[in-house]
C-alpha positions as CSV (number, residue, x, y, z in Angstrom):
1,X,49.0,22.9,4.0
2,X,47.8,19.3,3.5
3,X,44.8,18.1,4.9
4,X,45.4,15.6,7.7
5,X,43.4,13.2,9.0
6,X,41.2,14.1,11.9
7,X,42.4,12.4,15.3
8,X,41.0,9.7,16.3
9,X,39.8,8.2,19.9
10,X,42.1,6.0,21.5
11,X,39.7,3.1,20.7
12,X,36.7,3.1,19.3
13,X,34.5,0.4,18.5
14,X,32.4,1.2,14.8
15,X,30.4,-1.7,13.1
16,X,32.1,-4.7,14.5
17,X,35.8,-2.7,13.7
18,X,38.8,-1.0,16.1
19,X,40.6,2.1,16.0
20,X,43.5,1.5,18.0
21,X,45.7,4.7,18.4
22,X,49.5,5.6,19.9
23,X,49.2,8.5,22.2
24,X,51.9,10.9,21.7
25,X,51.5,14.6,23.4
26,X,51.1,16.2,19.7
27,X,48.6,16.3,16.6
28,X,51.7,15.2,15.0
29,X,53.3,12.6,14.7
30,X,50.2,10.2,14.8
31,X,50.1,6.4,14.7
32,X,46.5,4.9,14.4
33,X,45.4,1.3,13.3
34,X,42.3,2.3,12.0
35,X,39.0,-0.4,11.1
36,X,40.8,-2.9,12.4
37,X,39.2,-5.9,11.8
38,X,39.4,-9.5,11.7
39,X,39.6,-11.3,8.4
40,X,39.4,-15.2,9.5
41,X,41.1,-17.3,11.5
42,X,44.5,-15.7,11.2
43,X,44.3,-12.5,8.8
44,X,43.9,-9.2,10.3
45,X,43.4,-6.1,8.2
46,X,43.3,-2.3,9.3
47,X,44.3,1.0,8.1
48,X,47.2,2.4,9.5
49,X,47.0,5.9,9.7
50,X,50.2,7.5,9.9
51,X,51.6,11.7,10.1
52,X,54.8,12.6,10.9
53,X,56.3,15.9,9.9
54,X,55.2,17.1,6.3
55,X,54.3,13.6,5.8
56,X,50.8,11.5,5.7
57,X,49.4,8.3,4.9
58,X,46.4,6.2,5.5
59,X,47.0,2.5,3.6
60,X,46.0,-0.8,3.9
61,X,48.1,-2.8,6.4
62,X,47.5,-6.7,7.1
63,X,49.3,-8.5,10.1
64,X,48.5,-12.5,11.0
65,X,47.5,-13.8,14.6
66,X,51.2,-15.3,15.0
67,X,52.5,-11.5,14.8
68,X,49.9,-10.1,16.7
69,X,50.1,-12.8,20.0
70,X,53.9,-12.1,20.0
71,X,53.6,-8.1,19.8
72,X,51.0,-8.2,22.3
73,X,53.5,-10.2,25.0
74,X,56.4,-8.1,24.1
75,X,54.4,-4.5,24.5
76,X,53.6,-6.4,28.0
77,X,57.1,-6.7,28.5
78,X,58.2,-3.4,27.8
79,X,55.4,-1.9,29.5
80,X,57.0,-3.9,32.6
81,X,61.1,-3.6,31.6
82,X,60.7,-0.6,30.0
83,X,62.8,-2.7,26.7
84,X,62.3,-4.6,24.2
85,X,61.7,-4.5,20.2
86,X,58.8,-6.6,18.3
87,X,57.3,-6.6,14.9
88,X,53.5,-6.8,13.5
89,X,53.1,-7.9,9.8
90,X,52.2,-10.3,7.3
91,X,53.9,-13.5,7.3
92,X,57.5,-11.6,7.0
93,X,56.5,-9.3,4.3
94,X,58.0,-6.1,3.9
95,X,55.1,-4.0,5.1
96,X,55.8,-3.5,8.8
97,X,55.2,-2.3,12.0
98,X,57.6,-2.1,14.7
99,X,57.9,-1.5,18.3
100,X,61.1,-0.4,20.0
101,X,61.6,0.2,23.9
102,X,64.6,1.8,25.8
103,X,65.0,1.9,29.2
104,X,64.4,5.7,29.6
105,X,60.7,4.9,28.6
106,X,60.9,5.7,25.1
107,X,59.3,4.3,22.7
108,X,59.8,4.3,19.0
109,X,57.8,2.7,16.1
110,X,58.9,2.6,13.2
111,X,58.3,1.0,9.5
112,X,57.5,0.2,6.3
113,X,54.0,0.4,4.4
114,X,52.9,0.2,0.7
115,X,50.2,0.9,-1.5
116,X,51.7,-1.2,-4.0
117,X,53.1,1.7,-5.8
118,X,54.6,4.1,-3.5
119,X,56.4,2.9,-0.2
120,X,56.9,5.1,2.7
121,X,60.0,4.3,5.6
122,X,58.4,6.1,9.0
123,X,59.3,7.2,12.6
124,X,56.7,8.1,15.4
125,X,58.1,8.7,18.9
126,X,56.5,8.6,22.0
127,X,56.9,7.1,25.5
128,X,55.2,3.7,28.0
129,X,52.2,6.1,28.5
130,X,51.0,4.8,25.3
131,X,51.3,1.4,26.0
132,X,48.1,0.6,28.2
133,X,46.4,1.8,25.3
134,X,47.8,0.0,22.6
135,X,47.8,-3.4,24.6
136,X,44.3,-2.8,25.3
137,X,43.1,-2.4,21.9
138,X,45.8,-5.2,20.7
139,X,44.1,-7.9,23.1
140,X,40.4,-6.4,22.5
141,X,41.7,-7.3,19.0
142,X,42.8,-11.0,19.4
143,X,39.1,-11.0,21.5
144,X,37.2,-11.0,17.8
């Protein structure tokens, strides 16, 4: 059985960097932005933590303020609506992280990370309880 990543506290504040993590009502799947930290003015880096099914991966993942600012007012819209869709990355690279709402409360995020060699396509699922969590730790973010 792999080793897995121990889970992390919903946020957590280490040396100046955030872990911001998805609740889900499982060990796995797990989302986590992990370090995150800002870079300068508009760079963000973190490592998103990721396990879903047999698979695992903790890589480097950068997003910009632009990204971040939107995702944050759409995650407040879906937390209110209960829809919506929005997107963190890098200045429309292919690494990505996305948010998807439905209105029976679900929430998916999905996407694409790199390590520059390997790529890995993912799917976490969970519901609006992990919002206040994730919005929290978004705008504690945009804070720094």
């Amino acid at each position: 059985s792999p080793a897995y990543p121990a889970p992390l506290p919903l946020m957590s504040n280490v040396r100046g960097h955030m872990n911001i993590v998805a609740q889900t009502n499982a060990t796995n799947p797990t989302f986590a932005l992990k370090a995150c930290r800002r870079l300068d003015a508009t760079d963000y880096q973190t490592q998103l933590v990721l396990r879903s099914g047999g698979f695992a991966a903790e890589v480097d993942f950068w997003f910009d303020r632009q990204s971040l600012e939107s995702t944050v007012v759409c995650l407040k819209e879906m937390q209110s609506a209960g829809v919506g869709n929005c997107k963190l990355s890098y200045q429309n690279e292919d690494p990505h992280v996305k948010f998807s709402g439905s209105a029976l409360g679900h929430i998916a995020i999905t996407g694409l990370v790199s390590d520059g060699l390997q790529c890995l396509q993912f799917l976490v699922n969970t519901d609006q309880s992990a919002l206040p969590s994730l919005i929290a730790g978004l705008e504690e973010l945009l804070l720094k």
